[in-house]
N, C-alpha and C positions, 0 to 999 in steps of 0.2 A: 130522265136524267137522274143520274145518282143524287143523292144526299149528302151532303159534306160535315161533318160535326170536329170541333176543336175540344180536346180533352186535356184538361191540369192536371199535374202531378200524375200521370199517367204511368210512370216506371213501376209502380208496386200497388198492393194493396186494390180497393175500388176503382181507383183511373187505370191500371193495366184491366182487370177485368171487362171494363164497361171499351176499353178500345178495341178489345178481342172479339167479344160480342157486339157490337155495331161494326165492325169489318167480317163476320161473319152473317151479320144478317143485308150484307150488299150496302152499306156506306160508303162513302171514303171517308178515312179515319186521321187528323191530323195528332197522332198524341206525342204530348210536349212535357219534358220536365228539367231539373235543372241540370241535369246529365248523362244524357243519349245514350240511349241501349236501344237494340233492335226488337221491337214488337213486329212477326211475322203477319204479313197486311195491311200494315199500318204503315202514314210517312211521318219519321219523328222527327223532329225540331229541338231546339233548346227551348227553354221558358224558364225564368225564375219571375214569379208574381212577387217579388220585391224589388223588380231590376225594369220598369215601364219601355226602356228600352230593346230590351228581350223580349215583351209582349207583342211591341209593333214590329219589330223583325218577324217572328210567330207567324201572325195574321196575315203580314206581309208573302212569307213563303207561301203558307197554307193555300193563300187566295192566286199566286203564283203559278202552284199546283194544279188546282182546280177548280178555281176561275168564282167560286164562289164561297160561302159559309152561311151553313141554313142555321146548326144549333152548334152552342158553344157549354162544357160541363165544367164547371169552377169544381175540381174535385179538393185540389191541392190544399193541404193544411198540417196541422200537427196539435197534440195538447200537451200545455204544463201541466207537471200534476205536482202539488206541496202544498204547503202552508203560506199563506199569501205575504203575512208579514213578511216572509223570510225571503222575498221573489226579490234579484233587484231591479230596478228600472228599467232596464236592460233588455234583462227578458220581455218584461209585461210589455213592451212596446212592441217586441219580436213578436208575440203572439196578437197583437192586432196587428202587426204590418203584413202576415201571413195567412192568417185567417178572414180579416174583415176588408183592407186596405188592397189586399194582392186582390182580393175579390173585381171591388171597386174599380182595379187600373185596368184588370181583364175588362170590364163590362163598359168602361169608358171607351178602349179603343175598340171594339167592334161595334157598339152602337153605330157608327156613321156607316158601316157597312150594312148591316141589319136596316137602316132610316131608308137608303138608296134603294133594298131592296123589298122595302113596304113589311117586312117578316122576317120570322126569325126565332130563336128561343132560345132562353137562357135556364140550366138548372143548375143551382146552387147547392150544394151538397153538405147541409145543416148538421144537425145530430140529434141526439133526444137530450141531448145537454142544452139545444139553444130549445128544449120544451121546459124542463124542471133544470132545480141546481142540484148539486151533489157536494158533497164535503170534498175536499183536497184538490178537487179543479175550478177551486173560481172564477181565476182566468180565461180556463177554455169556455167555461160556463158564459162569462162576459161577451167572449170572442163570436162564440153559436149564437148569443140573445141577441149579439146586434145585427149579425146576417141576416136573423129572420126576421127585423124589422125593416134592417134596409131593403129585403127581397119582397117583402108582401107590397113596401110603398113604393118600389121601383116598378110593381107589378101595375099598376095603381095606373104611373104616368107613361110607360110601355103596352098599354092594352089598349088606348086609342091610335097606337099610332100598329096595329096587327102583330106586337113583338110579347109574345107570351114571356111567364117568366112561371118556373118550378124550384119548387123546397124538398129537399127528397132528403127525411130524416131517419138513419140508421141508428143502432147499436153499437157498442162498440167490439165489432164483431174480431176474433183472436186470431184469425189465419192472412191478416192485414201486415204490414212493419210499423203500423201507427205507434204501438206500443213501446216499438226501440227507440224513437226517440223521445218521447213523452218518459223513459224511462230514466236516458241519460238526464233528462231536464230536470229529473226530479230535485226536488229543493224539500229535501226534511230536515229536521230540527238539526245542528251540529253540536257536538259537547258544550256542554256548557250553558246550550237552553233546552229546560227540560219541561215550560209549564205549558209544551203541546202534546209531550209524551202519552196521555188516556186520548187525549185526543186523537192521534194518528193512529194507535193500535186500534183502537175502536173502528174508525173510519177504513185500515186495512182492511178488518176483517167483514165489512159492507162490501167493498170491491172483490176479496175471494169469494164471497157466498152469488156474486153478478155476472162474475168470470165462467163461475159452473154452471148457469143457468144459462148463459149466452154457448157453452160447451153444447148443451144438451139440447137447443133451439136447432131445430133443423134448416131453419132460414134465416140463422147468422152463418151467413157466405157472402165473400165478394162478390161470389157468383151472383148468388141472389141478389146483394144490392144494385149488380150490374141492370140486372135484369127490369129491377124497379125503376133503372134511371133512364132506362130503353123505353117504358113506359109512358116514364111523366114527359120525357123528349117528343112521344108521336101522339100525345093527347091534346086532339083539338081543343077542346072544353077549359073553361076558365077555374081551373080547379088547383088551386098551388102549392096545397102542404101532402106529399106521400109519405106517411109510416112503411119505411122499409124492412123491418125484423119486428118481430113477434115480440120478443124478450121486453122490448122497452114499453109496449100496449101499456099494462096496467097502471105506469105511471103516466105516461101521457096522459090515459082516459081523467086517471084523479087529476090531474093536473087542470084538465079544458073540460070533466064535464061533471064537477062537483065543487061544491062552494070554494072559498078561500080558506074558511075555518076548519072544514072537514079535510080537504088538501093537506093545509099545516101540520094538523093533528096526524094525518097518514105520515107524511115524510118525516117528522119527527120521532113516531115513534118506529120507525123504519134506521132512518140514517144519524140522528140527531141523541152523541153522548147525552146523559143528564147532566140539568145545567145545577148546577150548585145551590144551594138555599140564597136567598138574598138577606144582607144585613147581618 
């Protein structure tokens, strides 16, 4: 019997790739986003992971379709990128109800499906942002750090009951449309406040020297991350975090396999303008 797997945010970016490639490797593919376009092989749905009842319609089809659902890929998301001060409530709420909360109402309603059928598996689709922070995306930084905590302790009380659960952490690879709206979102300083000005030039010129090196990485591709997510999907083993792109390794590794103090001292004198004398 085929495989059935549900995919977020599916129209572009890692959710079209990764519905391409599990409907090319014999799945059935439900991929859902918040407005239907034809992925050839796939049956789409609607989904907006801010709308709980758009989820349960989703599931509802999907399992309609084909009578079941093995794995479920929370792809869907977006990041703010600016100055945090200058964010209003607004957004910063927008970007937990999309990132972390859409997560949540996905993985709420298929649990009962997953429970009746003793298995199941869920990958969450992290970043190397929910590993280290970065200057100018706090938020999204917030948004990744709490995934991977919700996903490792989710994983924690879903492993007695057969329902695996995966962390599958990219880059922020260029050939995506993350970028377009994380761009429109953008919030930098407007006339009039300028004591972020060293700051933000500073901090651009970190993300162009990240931009070229994720250019130059041959396994910053949708493709590839697809690929990784097709992985952590059919791995039986209790194994929960996948590094998907090369680019992000050397901060990760400082991040998890060097002290706090040497960590600090990396990232600062990496990302971190100098701070001013004190007094």
């Amino acid at each position: 019997m085929k495989k059935t797997v549900l995919i977020t945010g599916a129209s572009s970016g890692f959710g079209q790739a990764t519905a391409k490639l599990f409907a090319a490797r014999g799945w059935n593919v439900i991929a859902t986003m918040r407005t239907p376009r034809d992925i050839p092989g796939t049956f789409v749905t609607r989904l907006d992971v801010e709308k709980p009842e758009t989820i349960r319609a989703a599931i509802d089809a999907g399992l309609q379709r084909f009578g079941r659902i093995d794995a479920v890929v929370n792809n869907a998301g977006y990041g703010l990128f600016g100055v945090f001060e200058l964010t209003p409530d607004e957004k910063v709420r927008e970007q937990f109800e999309v990132n972390v909360f859409g997560v949540m109402n996905v993985v709420r309603a298929v649990l009962p499906h997953f429970r009746e059928n003793k298995g199941g598996c869920i990958v969450n689709v992290s970043s190397g942002a929910g590993v280290f922070g970065l200057p100018m995306i706090s938020l999204y930084n917030a948004s990744k750090f709490a995934l991977e905590g919700f996903s490792e302790s989710l994983s924690y009380e879903l492993g007695a009951l057969g329902i695996r659960v995966k962390i599958v952490e990219p880059g922020g690879v260029t050939s995506t449309k993350f970028g377009e709206r994380s761009a429109k979102e953008a919030n930098l300083p407007p006339n009039g406040i300028r004591d972020y000005d060293t700051f933000v030039s500073a901090a651009n010129q970190v993300f162009d020297a990240m931009r070229a090196s994720r250019s130059a990485a041959r396994d910053s591709t949708s493709e590839h991350v697809a690929e990784v997510i097709f992985e952590a999907t059919n791995d039986p083993s209790d194994r929960l975090r996948y590094v998907a792109t090369s680019d992000i390794l050397p901060l990760v590794e400082a991040r998890r396999r060097t002290s706090e103090s040497e960590y600090m001292a990396f990232m600062r004198s990496s990302f971190g303008p100098k701070l001013p004398p004190v007094g």
